[in-house]
N, C-alpha and C positions, 0 to 999 in steps of 0.2 A: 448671482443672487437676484432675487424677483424683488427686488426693493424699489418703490418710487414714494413720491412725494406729489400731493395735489394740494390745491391752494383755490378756494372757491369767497369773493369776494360781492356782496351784492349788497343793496340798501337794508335788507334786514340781516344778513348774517356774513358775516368772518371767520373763514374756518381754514387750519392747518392740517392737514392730515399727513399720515407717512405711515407704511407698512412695510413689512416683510413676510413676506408670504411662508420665506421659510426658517421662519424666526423661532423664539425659545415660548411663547407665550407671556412675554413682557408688553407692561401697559403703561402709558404715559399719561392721564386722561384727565382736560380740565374742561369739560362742555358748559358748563352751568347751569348741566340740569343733573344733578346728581344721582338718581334714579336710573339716565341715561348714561350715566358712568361708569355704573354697575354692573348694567347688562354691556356693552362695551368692552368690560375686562371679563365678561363670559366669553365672549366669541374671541379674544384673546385667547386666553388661557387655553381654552379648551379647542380650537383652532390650531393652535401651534404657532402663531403667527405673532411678531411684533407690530404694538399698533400704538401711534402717537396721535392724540386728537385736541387740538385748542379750538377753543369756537367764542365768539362776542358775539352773540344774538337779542334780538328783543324780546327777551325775556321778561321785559314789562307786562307786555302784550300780552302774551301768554309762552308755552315753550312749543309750541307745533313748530314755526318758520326752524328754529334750530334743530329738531331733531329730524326733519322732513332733508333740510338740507346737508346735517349729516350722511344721512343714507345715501343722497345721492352723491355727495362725494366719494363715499367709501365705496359705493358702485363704480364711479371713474376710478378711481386707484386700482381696485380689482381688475376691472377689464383693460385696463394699463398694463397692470405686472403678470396677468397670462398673457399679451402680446396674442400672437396668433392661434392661441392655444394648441401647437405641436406639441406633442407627447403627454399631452392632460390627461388625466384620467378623464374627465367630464363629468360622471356622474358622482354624485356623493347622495347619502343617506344618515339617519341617525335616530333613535329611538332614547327618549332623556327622561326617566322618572326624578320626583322629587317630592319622596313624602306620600300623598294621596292624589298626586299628579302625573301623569304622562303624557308626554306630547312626541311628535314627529315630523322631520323635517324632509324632505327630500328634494332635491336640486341638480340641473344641468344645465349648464354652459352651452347652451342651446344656439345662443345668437339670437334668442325672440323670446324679451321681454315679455314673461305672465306672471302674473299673482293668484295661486287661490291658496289665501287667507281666511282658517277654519276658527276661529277659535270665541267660544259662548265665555267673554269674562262673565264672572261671579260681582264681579261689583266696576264701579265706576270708575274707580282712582286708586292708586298706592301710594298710601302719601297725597303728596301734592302732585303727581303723575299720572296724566289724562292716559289711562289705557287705550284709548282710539289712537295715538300716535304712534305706538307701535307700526299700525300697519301703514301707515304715513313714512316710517322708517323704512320696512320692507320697500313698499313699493318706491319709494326714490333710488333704493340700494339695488333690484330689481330691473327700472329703465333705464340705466344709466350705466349697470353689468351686463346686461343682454341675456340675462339667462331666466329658466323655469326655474319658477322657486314655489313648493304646495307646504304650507303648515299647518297642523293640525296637532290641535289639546284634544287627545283623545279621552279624558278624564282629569277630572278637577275641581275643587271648591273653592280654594285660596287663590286671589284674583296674583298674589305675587307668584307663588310656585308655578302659575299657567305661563305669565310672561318668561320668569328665569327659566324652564326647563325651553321655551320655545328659543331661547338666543342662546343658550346652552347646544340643545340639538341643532343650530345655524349653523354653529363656530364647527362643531364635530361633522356636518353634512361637505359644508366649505371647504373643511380640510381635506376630505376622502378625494374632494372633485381637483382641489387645486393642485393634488398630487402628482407628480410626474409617474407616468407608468414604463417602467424598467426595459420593459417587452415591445414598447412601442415609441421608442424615442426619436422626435423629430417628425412623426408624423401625426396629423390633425384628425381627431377620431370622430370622424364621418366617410362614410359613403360618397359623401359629394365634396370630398376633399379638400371644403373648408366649414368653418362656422360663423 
């Protein structure tokens, strides 16, 4: 089983995390940003993956430090429980409508860390949730996985349905890539025989 446990401890944030890569889409989820819990239990669910997340952050302050250092935790845990990535599929893909929204996800286990982060919100905040931290999310989840990750709202008004459908198509991209390929077990899918 692909299961580990990360534990990321610094002057602004406290965080537990625990996954299983090849879980049921169970979610255990107390970050303190509740917005961020939500989408959370998208790439959950829709992932396939178990995912436990505590976090104490200064949330006073604002919620960037917490949800910045979420991502990169959940990037360490990731690149933890594919190990050398033998037998991965590598790439994954996902195409998420919602409503009058459509977004797109696409990602590879590349081993070199990129972000291109597409997406035009329609407004500033959901709720009490600074939409620029999203990509604060990615990219800590991003440096800390090694891999390419390109998102793109391809269509959209509702600044919620643009984020949900975007961590919705994460969890389902995630999961295509994180999959073991049947046909190619044990070996690391490159040409240069590692990643």
């Amino acid at each position: 089983m692909r299961q580990v446990e990360v534990n990321r401890n610094t002057s602004e944030t406290k965080i537990h995390l625990m996954i299983n890569l090849d879980g049921t889409g169970r979610a255990e989820l107390n970050t303190g940003v509740p917005f961020l819990d939500h989408m959370l239990d998208q790439i959950a669910r829709h992932g396939m993956m178990d995912l436990t997340v505590t976090a104490q952050g200064d949330t006073h302050i604002d919620d960037h430090h917490t949800v910045e250092d979420i991502g990169i935790t959940l990037g360490q845990a990731v690149a933890k429980a594919v190990g050398d990535k033998a037998g991965l599929t590598r790439y994954g893909h996902s195409y998420v409508p919602l409503d009058e929204t459509l977004s797109r996800v696409v990602i590879d286990f590349s081993g070199r860390p990129e972000l291109e982060f597409h997406v035009p919100f329609t407004r500033a905040r959901v709720g009490s949730f600074d939409v620029d931290l999203s990509i604060e999310f990615f990219r800590g989840f991003v440096n800390h996985a090694g891999v390419t990750l390109h998102i793109d709202n391809l269509r959209g008004v509702n600044a919620h349905h643009q984020i949900e459908t975007v961590f919705k198509a994460f969890g389902r991209a995630l999961r295509m890539a994180v999959a073991i390929d049947q046909r190619a077990l044990g070996v690391v899918p490159s040409t240069k025989g590692s990643l």
